[in-house]
NUFIVEX-728017 format. One line per 2 residues: number of its first residue (from 1); their letters; for each residue x, y, z of N, C-alpha, C, CB. Coordinates in steps of 0.1 Angstrom, whole numbers, plus 5000, padded with zeros to 4 digits. Each point is the difference from the previous one (the first is absolute). Glycine has a CB too. Layout:
<pts>
NUM = A = X Y Z X Y Z X Y Z X Y Z | ...
</pts>
This chain:
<pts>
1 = XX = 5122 8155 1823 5002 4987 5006 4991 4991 4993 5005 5009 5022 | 4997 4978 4974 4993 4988 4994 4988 5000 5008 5021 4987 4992
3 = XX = 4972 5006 5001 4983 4997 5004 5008 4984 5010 4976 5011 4970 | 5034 4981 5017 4999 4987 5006 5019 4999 5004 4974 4988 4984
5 = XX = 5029 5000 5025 5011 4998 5003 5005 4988 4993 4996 5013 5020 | 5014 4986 4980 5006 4988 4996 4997 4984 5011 5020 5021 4989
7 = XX = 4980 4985 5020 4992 4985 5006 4988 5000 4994 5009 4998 5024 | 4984 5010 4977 4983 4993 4994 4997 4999 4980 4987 5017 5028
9 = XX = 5028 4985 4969 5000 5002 4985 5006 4983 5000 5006 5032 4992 | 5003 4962 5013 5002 4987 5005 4992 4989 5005 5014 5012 5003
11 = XX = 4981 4993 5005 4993 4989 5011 4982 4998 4999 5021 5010 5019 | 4972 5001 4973 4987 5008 5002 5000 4999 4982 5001 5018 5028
13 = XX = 5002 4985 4966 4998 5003 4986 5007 4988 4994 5000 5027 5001 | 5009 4969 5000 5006 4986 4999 5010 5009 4985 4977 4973 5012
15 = XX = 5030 5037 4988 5006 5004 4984 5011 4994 5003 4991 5023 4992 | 5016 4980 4998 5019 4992 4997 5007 5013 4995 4996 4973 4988
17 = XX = 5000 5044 5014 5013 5007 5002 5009 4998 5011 4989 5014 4989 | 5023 4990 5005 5011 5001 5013 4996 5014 5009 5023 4987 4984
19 = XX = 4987 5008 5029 4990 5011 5011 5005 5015 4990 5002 4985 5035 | 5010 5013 4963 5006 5016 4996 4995 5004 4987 5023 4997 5011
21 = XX = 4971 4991 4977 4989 5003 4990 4984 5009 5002 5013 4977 4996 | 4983 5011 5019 4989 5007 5006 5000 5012 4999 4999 4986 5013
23 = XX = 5008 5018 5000 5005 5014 5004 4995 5010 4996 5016 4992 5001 | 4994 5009 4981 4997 5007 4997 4990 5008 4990 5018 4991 5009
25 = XX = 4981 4999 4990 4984 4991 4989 4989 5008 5008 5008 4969 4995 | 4990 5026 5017 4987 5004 5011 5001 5016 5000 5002 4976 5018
27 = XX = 5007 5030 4984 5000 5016 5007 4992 5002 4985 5026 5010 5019 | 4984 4990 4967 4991 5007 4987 4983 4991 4998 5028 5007 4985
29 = XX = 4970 4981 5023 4990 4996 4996 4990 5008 5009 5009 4978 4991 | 4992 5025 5020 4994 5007 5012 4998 5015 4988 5013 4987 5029
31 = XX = 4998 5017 4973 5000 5016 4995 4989 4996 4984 5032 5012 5012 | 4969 4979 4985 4988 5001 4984 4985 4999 5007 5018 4983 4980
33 = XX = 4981 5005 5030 4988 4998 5004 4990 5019 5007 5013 4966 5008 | 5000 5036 4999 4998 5016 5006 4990 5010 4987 5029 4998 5015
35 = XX = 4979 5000 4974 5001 5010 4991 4987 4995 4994 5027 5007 4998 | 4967 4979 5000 4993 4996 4999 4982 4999 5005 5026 4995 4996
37 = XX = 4975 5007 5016 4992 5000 5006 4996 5018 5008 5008 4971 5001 | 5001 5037 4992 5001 5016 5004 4997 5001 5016 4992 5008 4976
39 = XX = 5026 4983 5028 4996 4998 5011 4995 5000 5015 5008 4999 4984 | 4983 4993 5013 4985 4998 5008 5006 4990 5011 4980 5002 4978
41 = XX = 5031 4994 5017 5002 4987 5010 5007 5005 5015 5006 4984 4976 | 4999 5029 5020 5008 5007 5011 4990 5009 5012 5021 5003 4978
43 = XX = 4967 4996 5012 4994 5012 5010 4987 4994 5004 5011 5022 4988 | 4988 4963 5008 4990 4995 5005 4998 4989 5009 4997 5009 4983
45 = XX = 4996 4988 5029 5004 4991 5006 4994 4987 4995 5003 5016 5017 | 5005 4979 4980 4996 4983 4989 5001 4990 5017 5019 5001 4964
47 = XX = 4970 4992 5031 4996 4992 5007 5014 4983 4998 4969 5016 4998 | 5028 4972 5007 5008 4991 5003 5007 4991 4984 4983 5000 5026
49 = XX = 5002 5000 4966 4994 4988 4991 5009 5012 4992 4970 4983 5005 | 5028 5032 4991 5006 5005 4988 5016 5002 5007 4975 5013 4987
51 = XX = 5030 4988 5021 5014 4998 5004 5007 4989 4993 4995 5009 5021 | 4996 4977 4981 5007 4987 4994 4997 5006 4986 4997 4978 5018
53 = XX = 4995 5028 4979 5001 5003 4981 5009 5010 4997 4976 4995 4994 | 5029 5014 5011 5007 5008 4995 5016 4998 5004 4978 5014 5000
55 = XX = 5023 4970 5011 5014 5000 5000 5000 4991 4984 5006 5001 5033 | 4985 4995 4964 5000 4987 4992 5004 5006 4985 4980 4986 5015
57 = XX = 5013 5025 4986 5001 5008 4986 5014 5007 4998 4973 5006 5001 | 5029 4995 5012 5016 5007 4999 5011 4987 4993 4996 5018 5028
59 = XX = 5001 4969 4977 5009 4991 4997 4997 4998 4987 5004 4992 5020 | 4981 5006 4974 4999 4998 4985 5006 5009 4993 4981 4991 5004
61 = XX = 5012 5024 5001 5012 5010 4988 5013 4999 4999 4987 5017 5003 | 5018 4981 5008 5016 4996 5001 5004 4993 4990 4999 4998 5023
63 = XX = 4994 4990 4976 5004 4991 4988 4998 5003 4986 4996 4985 5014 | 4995 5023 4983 4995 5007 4994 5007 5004 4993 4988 5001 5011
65 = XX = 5017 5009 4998 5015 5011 4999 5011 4991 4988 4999 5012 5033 | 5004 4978 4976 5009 4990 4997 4994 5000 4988 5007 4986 5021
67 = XX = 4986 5006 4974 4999 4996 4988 4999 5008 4988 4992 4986 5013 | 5004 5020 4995 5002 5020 4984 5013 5002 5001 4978 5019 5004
69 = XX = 5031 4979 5003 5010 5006 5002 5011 4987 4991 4992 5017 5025 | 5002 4973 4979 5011 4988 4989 4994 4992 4989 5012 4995 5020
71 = XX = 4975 5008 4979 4988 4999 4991 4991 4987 5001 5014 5014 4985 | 4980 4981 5008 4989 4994 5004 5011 4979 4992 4971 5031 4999
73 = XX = 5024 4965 5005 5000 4987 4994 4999 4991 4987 4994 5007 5018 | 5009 4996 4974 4994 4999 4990 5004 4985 4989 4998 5028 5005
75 = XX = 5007 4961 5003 5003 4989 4997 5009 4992 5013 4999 5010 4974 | 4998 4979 5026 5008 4989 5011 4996 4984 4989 4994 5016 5034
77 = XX = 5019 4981 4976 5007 4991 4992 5000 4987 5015 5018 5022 4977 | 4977 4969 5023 4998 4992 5018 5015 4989 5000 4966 4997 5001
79 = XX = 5038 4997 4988 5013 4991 4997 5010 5007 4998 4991 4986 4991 | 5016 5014 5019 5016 5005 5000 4993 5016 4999 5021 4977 4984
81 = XX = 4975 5030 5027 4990 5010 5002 5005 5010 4990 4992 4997 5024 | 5000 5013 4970 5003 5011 4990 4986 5011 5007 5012 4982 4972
83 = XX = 4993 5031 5029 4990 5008 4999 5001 5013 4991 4996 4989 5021 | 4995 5020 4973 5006 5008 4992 4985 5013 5006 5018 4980 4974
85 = XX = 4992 5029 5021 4995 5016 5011 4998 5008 4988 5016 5001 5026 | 4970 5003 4973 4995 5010 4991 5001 5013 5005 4986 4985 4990
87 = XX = 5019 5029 5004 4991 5013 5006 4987 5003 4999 5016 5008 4995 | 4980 5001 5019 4986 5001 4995 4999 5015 4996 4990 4980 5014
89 = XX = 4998 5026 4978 5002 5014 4997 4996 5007 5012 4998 4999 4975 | 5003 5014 5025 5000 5009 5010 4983 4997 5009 5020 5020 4983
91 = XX = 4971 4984 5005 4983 5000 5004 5001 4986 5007 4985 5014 4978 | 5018 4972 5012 4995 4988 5010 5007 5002 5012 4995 4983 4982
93 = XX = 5016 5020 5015 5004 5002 5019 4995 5006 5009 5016 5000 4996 | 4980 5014 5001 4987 5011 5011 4991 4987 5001 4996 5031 4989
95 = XX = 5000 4967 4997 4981 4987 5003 5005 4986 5010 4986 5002 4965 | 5025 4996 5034 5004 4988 5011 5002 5003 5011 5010 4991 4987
97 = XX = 4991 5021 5019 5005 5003 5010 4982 5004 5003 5032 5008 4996 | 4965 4999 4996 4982 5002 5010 4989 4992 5000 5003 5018 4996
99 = XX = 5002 4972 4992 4994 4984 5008 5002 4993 5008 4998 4998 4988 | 5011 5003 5021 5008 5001 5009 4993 5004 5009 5015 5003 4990
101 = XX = 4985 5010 5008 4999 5002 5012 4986 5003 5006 5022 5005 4996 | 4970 4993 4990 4981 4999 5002 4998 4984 5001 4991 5022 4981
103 = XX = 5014 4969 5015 5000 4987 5007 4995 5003 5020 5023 4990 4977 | 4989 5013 5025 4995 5002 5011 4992 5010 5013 5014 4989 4989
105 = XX = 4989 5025 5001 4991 5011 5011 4989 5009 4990 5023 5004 5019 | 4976 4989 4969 4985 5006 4996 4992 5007 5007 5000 4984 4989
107 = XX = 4993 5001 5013 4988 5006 5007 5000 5002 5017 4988 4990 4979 | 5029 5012 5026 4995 5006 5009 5000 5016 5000 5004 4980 5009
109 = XX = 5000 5025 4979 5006 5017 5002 4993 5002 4988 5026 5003 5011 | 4960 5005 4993 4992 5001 4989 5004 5011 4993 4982 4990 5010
111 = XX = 5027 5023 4995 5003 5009 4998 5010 5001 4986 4994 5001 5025 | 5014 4988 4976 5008 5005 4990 4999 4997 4987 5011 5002 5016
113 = XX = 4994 5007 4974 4998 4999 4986 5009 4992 4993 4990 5019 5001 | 5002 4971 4998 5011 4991 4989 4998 5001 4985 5000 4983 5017
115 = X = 5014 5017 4979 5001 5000 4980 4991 4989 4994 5027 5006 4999
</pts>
């Protein structure tokens, strides 16, 4: 099950996936944060303040996801709009995804070993 829902990925996080984008986005972003944190998140009772961070981190990796998956940005064009989509390689994608997701729960999970 997702850390976050699509109302608070909307309304709370303020993102622009579609709900059925979300969706699916969130379960593999949860299941990375899990695998991430050797999960600690399941078997520990988190208090209020790291709930709002770990729904938060679920919606960032989500996008995350997204963006490794259609690649990163790599020119825009603002007149008569243009945008153009780079790949990214395999490593920056792991390193995007665990900046990610140490942005937000670093330092609360002292436990786990980051690359």
């Amino acid at each position: 099950m997702a850390y976050a829902d699509y109302d608070f990925y909307k309304d709370v996080y303020r993102g622009t996936l579609s709900e059925a984008d979300f969706l699916r986005l969130a379960e593999r972003a949860s299941d990375y944060i899990d695998g991430r944190t050797e999960y600690i998140l399941k078997s520990a009772g988190i208090s209020e303040d790291m709930r709002l961070r770990v729904k938060k981190a679920c919606c960032a990796v989500a996008e995350t996801i997204r963006d490794n998956e259609r690649g990163v940005k790599t020119s825009e064009k603002v007149g008569n709009y243009s945008a153009t989509f780079g790949t990214v390689t395999q490593r920056s994608a792991e390193q995007r995804l665990d900046d990610t997701v140490q942005l937000y729960l670093a330092d609360l999970i002292k436990g786990v070993k980051w690359i």
